[in-house]
C-alpha positions, 0 to 999 in steps of 0.5 A: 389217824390212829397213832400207829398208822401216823408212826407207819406213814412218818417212817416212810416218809423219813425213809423215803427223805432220807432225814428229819430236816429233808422230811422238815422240808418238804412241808408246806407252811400254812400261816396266813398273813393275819398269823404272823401280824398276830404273832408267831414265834419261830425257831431257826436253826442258824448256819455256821458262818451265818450272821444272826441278821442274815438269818432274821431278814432271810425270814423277813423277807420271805414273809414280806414277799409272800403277803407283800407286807411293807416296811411296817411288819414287824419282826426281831430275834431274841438274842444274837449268835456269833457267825461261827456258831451254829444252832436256836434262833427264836424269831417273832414276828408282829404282836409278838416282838413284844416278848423278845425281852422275855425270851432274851432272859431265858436261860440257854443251853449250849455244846461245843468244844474248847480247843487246849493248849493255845490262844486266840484274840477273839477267843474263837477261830474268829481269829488266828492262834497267837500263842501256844502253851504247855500241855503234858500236866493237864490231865482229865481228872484235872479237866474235870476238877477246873470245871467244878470251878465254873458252877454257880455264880461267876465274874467274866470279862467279854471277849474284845471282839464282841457286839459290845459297844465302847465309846458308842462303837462295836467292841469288835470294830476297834479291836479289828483296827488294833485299838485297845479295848477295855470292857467292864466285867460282869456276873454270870451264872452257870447252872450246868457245866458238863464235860461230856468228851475228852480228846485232847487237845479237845474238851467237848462241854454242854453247858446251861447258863444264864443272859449275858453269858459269853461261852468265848470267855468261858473257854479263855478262862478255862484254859488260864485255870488249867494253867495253859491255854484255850479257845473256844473251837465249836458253838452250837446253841440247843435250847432257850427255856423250853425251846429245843434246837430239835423243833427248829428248821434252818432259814433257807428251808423256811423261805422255800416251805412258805413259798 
């Protein structure tokens, strides 16, 4: 089809669906089952308030129900999303979980929003405000000035509530049941640090950075440079590698264009 006429039929059809997810929507996936056994990599786009493994086995078992695959089918994601945050899932499937490891060690981009002038004990809204601090000398040129801080290579300490595990528990089970947890630091990389808006008490970011990295931590300790405090208030991951959020489809749709 001449790529004029293809460009002709897509605005309609966008016209007509209203956005790109609803035109994603509407496409019928093709794979057969010798596709995902050989290997697929898939990109999904995690919900808010979605787990990572909630959003692996709702494409695990629309692929097992589809071609009534067993238990044997294999299937993983290349790296765990905080359920409050949103965005790039890559998921394998068959021979391709070969390449999870490859994939975790790509380097990921990330935008959101640090909240200033108060603090959490999950760094995020996973938990409720506990202190609140100073504001009136943060200035955006002092915003500006503490992120330059944060480029190159850097020492974080990961937030208590995480998937860590300490004493061969999840650091995030002790830290719910009040136990004190104490977790090594560890060295990051930030290629990128991006302050992309100002509103206070919000400061919009888009940050690349390497495995490992916790962007909780990065607002925690954003806010103890700026002699105040801060939490992180949004999180949505846009790119692992050359992999783009822009290319992925939420889990809900996947299971429906495979149905």
């Amino acid at each position: 089809m001449p790529s004029i006429v293809w460009w002709l039929v897509l605005s309609l059809l966008l016209g007509a669906f209203g956005d790109e997810m609803s035109f994603k929507a509407m496409i019928m996936d093709e794979r057969t089952q010798e596709d995902f056994l050989d290997g697929q990599i898939l990109l999904i786009d995690k919900p808010y308030e979605w787990s990572s493994f909630q959003a692996l086995n709702k494409i695990k078992w629309a692929i097992r129900k589809k071609f009534e695959l067993g238990k044997k089918f294999k299937i993983g994601h290349a790296g765990t999303l905080d359920p409050l945050a949103t965005g790039l899932l890559i998921i394998c499937t068959g021979k391709f979980t070969k390449k999870i490891p490859e994939l975790q060690g790509q380097v990921k981009e990330y935008t959101g929003k640090f909240c200033l002038g108060a603090t959490t004990p999950s760094y995020d809204l996973e938990t409720a405000v506990d202190h609140h601090y100073p504001m009136d000398h943060i200035t955006k040129e002092e915003i500006e000035k503490t992120a330059k801080l944060f480029h190159g290579e850097i020492t974080q300490q990961p937030p208590i509530f995480s998937a860590l595990k300490k004493d061969g528990k999840r650091a995030y089970e002790l830290a719910r049941k009040g136990e004190k947890v104490e977790l090594k630091s560890r060295k990051v990389t930030i290629h990128e640090f991006e302050i992309t808006k100002i509103d206070l008490p919000n400061v919009y970011f888009r940050v690349v950075c390497s495995k490992g990295t916790y962007i909780r931590s990065l607002a925690h300790d954003f806010g103890i440079k700026l002699q105040s405090g801060a939490y992180l208030g949004a999180l949505r991951r846009t790119k692992i590698g050359s992999f783009n959020v822009n290319d992925s489809i939420a889990p809900n749709v996947f299971a429906e264009n495979l149905s």
